[in-house]
C-alpha angles and dihedrals in degrees: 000000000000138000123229088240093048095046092055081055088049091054098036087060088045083056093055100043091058105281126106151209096245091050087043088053094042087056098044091053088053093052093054087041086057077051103052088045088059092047100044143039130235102286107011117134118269127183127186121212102207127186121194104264140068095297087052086052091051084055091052094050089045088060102058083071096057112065089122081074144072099254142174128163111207106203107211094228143339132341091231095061095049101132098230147035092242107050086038080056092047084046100057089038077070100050103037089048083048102245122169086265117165137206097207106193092155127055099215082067097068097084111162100166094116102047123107084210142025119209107208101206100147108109132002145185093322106054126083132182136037126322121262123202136325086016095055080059098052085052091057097044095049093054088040089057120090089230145106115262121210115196120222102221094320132010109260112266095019118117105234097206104042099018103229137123128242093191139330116357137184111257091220118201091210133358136214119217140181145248088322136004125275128236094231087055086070104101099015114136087224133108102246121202120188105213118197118220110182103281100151116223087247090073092069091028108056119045109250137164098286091062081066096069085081087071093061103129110205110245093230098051118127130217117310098009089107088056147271113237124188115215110207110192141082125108116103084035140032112194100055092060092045087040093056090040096056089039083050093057096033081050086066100263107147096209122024120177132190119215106198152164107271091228085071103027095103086043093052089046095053089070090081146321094251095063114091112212125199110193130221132199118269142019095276135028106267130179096274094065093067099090087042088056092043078058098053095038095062092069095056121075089215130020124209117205135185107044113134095350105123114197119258114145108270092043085059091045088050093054091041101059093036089059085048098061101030119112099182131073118297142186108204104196131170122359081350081079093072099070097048096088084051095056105017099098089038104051125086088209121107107236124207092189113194117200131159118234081280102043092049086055091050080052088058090250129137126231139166144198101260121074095222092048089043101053094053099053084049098048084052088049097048089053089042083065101024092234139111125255133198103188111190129217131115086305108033126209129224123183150154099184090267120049127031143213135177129212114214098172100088125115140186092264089075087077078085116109120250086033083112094046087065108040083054094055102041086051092053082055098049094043086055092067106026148034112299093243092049094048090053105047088046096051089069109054083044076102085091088060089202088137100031098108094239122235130261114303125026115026107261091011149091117245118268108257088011128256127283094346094314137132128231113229119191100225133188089303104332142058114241124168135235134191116280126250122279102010128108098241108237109260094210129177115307120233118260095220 
């Protein structure tokens, strides 16, 4: 089965691998047209129910495959106000070829009682509550008419995830659906048929554009509401804390915060004014700082662990009881990784854990050379562990133990330290927001920086020379600045959030 989210992905890679949206609607008409043929008989009266969006536009392709019958396609409203290019184009195909193709601006006018079938075309996959007029009518008219009705995708008014109705919804005699089933098709008393219409399994397998919907942030969304991540690392090393931390923000988190040992807090600070650091005692992390880091922990939505740890053994023994006890989200990066086989099967936190090909055999993981083979020996050891990985490497893997995706953005420049750093970062800001595998998956392809929010100066760039005696490093997707060499970093004042 397949979400409506994760459907309008789905398209949106097809898009980008060379089909588009026009041949995928073409294919899906044709499919409802099949339908309406096994539901009808030449000349029987057919009459299509259209809204003004895509679902509308597979309708009007449908009915370019039905001139044996009496047809006639009732748009509900004006051309001018049809959602997309494409269905407007379908649309037109229908005027300009002389169809029995209706403006309907007035819901009286939506009389079915004569048709044989009803094509329920109103609203599809991305729309959610309860009709509103003149759809509500059109509802009412197509379960009022002695016909068979035929659902374009899901029946009007149906959520396709959940099922449920908001309000009124058509009581369709048989759907149509594309590509997969929907959740919300489960206990419909409907005869449900799953057209395909030419989405190659590319499209769900390999991260493309349309993952990257899941990173939309509402414009009217507050402080915080696009998540707080806590970054644990830091001792041994300075830069790969400071360096998660700034992927994290220019990832999109609203809050990050370091916890750190206090022998490299003002170290860590000096990276820059926008990092928060929270102190700890000593000069590594050591097993007493577990119930100190379960406090700070509860006030971030995702937790990344690992960078700059180093792994000496109580710092082993440190990461290994806090998992333990953690209930929350958590990226686990770096000699963090160790301890993951030992708590996987006892925590009540969700890990995105992120090796490279090395890490993950450290891990006791297996891995291979090539990508397919690959994919499917991390997908067993992620379900081993119950845990999502994202191994990296030039194709990087993403899974949960159940579902799959594949990264083909790397490039040999990720050999670079602190690549890690980042990718761990932007994916504890990620997995703050949205679902673990998506984050994931998302995270990787995070290389083509497109939605990192760029630093100060051109769009997309660093600025040229630098800023304040700072380089710019290209990271693992982003740009994020570090202290100069050769120059004591500016402790400055810490934030008192």
């Amino acid at each position: 089965m397949i979400t409506a989210e994760r459907m309008a992905q789905v398209d949106a890679n097809a898009e980008a691998l060379g089909v588009p949206r026009k041949q995928l609607m073409e294919s899906s008409g044709r499919a409802v047209a099949e339908a309406v043929r096994e539901e009808s008989d030449p000349g029987d009266r057919v009459v299509v129910l259209a809204g003004r969006g895509n679902n509308g536009g597979d309708a009007f392709a449908a009915a370019r495959f039905l001139d044996d019958r009496d047809l006639t396609v009732l748009l509900l409203g004006r051309r001018e106000t049809i959602t997309t290019e494409i269905a407007r184009a379908n649309w037109d195909a229908l005027q300009a070829a002389e169809y029995d193709a209706r403006e309907v601006r007035d819901s009286s006018n939506l009389a079915v009682s004569d048709a044989d079938v009803v094509v329920d075309a109103m609203l599809g996959t991305g729309v959610s509550g309860a009709p509103r007029e003149p759809v509500a009518s059109g509802v009412w008219e197509a379960n009022d008419a002695d016909a068979t009705v035929v659902s374009v995708d899901v029946p009007t008014g149906l959520d396709a995830d959940t099922g449920e109705a908001s309000g009124a919804a058509v009581e369709a005699d048989r759907v149509v659906t594309f590509h997969d089933e929907k959740p919300g098709l489960a206990d419909v008393e409907a005869e449900v048929t799953v057209a395909d219409i030419g989405i190659p399994d590319a499209a769900e397998l390999f991260v493309g554009p349309g993952d990257l919907r899941v990173l939309d942030r509402g414009e009217g969304s507050h402080k915080g509401e696009n998540g707080e991540v806590l970054v644990v690392g830091g001792g041994p090393y300075t830069g790969a804390p400071a360096l998660s931390a700034s992927a994290a923000l220019r990832a999109g988190a609203d809050l990050v915060r370091v916890a750190c040992p206090e022998s490299v807090a003002s170290e860590v600070q000096g990276y820059g004014e926008h990092l928060i650091v929270r102190p700890l005692p000593g000069d590594r992390l050591e097993p007493g700082h577990a119930d100190r880091l379960l406090e700070l922990a509860e006030g971030h939505d995702a937790v990344v662990v690992g960078p700059g740890l180093g792994d000496a053994e109580g710092t082993r023994s440190a990461v290994r009881e806090f998992l333990r006890s953690l209930t929350g989200r958590a990226v686990v990066d770096a000699d963090a990784l160790q301890v993951v086989p030992d708590v996987a099967d006892e925590t009540a936190a969700t890990l995105v854990c992120t090796p490279h090909s090395g890490e993950l055999e450290g891990m006791g993981g297996p891995t291979a050379e090539n990508w397919e083979e690959r994919a499917e020996l991390v997908a067993d050891f992620a379900a081993d562990l119950g845990q999502v990985l994202l191994v990296k490497s030039r194709y990087d893997v993403v899974s949960d133990g159940d579902d799959v995706r594949v990264n083909r953005t790397g490039n040999a420049g990720m050999t670079v330290g602190g690549t890690g750093d980042v990718l761990a970062g932007v994916t504890g800001a990620f997995l703050s927001r949205v679902d673990p595998l998506q984050a994931a998956a998302v995270a990787a392809r995070g290389r083509r920086r497109r939605w990192i929010r760029p630093p100060p100066g051109r769009p997309g760039r660093p600025p040229p020379g630098g800023v304040g005696g700072s380089r710019w490093v290209r990271g693992r997707g982003t740009a994020v600045r570090t202290p100069t060499r050769g120059r004591t970093p500016a402790t400055g004042p810490r934030s008192r959030s």
